[in-house]
C-alpha positions in Angstrom: 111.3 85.8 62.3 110.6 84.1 65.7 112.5 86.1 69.0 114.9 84.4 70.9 114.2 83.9 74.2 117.7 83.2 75.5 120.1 85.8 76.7 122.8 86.9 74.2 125.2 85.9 77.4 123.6 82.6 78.6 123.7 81.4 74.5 127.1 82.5 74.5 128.1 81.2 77.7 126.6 77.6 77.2 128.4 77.4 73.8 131.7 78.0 75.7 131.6 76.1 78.5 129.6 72.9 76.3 132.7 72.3 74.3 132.1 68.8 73.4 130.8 68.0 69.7 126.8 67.0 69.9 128.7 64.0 68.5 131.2 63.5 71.2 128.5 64.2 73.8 125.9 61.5 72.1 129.1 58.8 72.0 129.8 59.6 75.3 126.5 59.0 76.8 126.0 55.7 75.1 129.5 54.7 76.4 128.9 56.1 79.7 125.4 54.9 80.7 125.8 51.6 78.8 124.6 48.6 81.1 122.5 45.6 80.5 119.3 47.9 81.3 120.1 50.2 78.4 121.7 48.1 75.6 118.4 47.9 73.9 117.9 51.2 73.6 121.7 53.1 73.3 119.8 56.4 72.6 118.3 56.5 76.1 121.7 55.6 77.9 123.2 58.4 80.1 121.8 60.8 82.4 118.7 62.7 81.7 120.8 66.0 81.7 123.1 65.1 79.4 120.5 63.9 76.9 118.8 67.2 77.7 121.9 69.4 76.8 122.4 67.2 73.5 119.1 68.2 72.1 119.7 71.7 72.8 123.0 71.5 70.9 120.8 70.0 68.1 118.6 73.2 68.0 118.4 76.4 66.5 118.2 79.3 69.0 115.4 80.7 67.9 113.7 77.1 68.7 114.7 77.0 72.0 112.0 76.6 74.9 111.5 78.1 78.2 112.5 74.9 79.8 115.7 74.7 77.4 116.4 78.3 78.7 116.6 76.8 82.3 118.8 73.8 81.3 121.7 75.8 79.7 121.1 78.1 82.9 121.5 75.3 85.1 124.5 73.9 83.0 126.4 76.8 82.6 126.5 77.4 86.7 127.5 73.8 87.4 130.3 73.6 84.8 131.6 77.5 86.3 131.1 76.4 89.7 132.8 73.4 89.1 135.8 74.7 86.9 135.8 78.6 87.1 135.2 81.3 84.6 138.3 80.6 82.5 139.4 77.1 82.8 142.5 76.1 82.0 142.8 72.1 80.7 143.2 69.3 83.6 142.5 66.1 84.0 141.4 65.9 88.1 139.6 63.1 89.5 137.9 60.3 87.1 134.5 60.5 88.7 134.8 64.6 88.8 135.5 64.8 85.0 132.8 62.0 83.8 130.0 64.1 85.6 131.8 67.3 83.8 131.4 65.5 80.3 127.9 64.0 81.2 126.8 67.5 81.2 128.9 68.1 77.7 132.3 69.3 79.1 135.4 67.7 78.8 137.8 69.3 81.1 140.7 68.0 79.3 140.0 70.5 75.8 140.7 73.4 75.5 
């Protein structure tokens, strides 16, 4: 059996903070990076990031990459940083929680 290179506590910590749905994250991205540049190619809409934390939601942990590791690192600060280390559900400003959910967290769930 291959060894996980992530953390117990950054795989644990990404899954908690990431608390849309790989399926709410994907719809999201199409909706939210939809433009005349992109409607070809609905897969590719959305930023980078958010596509990157999608296909580490898709993954098993033992398949996770150096480079993954880094992502969920760099997730999991940004979403704490930006809510706290127990969030409670808000709303805030629309521009604050789009970039929340481009990174796969809605700050409206619980």
């Amino acid at each position: 059996m291959a060894e996980s290179i992530v953390e117990d506590e950054l795989w644990e910590d990404f899954h908690r903070v990431v608390n849309m749905t790989s399926r709410e994250l994907r719809d999201w991205l199409a909706v939210q990076g939809a433009d005349e540049d992109t409607e070809a190619l609905p897969d590719q809409a959305g930023p980078e990031l958010g596509h990157r934390v999608l296909a580490i939601l898709g993954k098993r942990r033992a398949d996770l990459t150096p480079d993954d590791v880094d992502v969920m690192d760099r997730v999991v600060e940004t979403i704490v940083a930006e809510r706290g280390p127990d969030p409670e559900p808000t709303a805030g400003e629309d521009s604050w929680r789009r970039g929340l959910m481009n990174l796969g967290h809605d700050p409206l769930k619980p």
